[in-house]
C-alpha positions in Angstrom: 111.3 12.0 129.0 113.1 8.7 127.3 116.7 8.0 127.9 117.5 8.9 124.5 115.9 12.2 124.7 117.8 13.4 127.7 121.1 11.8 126.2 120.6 14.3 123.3 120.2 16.9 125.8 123.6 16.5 126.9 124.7 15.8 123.7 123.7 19.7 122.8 126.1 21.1 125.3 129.1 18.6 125.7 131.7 17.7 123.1 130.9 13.9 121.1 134.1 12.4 122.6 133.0 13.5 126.3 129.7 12.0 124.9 130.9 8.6 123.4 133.1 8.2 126.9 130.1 8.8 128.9 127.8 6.2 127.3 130.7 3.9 127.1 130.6 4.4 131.2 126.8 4.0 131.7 126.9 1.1 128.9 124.4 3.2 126.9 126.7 3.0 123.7 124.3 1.4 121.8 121.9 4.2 122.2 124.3 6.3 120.3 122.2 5.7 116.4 118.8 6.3 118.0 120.5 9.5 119.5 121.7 10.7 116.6 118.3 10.4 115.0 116.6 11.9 117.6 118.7 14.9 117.3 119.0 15.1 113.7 114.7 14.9 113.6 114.6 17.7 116.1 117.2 19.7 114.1 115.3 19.2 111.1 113.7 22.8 110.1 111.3 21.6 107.3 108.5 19.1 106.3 109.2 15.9 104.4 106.3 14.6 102.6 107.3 10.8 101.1 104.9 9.6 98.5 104.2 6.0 96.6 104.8 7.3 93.4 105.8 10.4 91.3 103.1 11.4 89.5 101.7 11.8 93.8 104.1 14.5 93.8 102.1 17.1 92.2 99.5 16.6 94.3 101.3 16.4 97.8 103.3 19.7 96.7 99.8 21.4 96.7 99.0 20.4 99.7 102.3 20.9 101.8 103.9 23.8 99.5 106.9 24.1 101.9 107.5 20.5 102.3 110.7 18.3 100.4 108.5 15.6 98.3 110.2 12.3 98.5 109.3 8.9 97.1 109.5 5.3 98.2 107.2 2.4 96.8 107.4 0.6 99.9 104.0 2.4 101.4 101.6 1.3 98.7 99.8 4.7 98.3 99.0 7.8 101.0 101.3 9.8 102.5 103.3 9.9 105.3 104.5 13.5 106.3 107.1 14.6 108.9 107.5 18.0 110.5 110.0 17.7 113.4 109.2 15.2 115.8 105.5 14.9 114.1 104.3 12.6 112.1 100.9 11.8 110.3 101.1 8.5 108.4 98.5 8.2 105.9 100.1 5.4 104.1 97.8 2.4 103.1 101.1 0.4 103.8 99.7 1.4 107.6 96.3 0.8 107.1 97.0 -2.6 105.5 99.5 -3.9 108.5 97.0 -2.8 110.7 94.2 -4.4 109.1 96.2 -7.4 109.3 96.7 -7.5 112.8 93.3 -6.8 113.7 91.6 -9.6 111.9 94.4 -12.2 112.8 93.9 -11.5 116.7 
């Protein structure tokens, strides 16, 4: 278990001032962003699927009906879906980065 996960876990059950005072004490303050994340991923009841374009939307919503379709250029093409902690990245944004590292080892 991360440090960040188990400061979420006592983020669950004590009040976010005893929270902020106790990270400021352990000098873990600057955890505080990825905590948030962390808790607001786990929180997170449904599936976001994000897209490279719109007319992928269609196409997604057939394949993850209960899933919020969002869209953001900056993967190329694929997919990347999220469900809770979970994710599958399908993106060619991936695929290209990784591509790039292995051939310039």
């Amino acid at each position: 278990m991360t440090l960040v996960e188990r400061y979420a876990q006592v983020a669950a059950l004590v009040d976010t001032t005893q929270l902020v005072a106790y990270l400021t004490h352990r000098r873990h303050l600057s955890l505080l962003p990825k905590i948030v994340r962390y808790m607001e991923r786990r929180s997170s009841p449904h599936e976001v699927v994000v897209v490279a374009r719109e007319h992928d939307r269609a196409k997604m919503h057939h394949k993850f009906p209960a899933a919020a379709i969002e869209v953001d250029p900056k993967i190329v093409g694929g997919y990347i879906a999220r469900a809770g902690t979970e994710v599958t990245d399908a993106s060619y944004r991936r695929a290209l980065v990784q591509l790039y590292h292995n051939t310039t080892k």
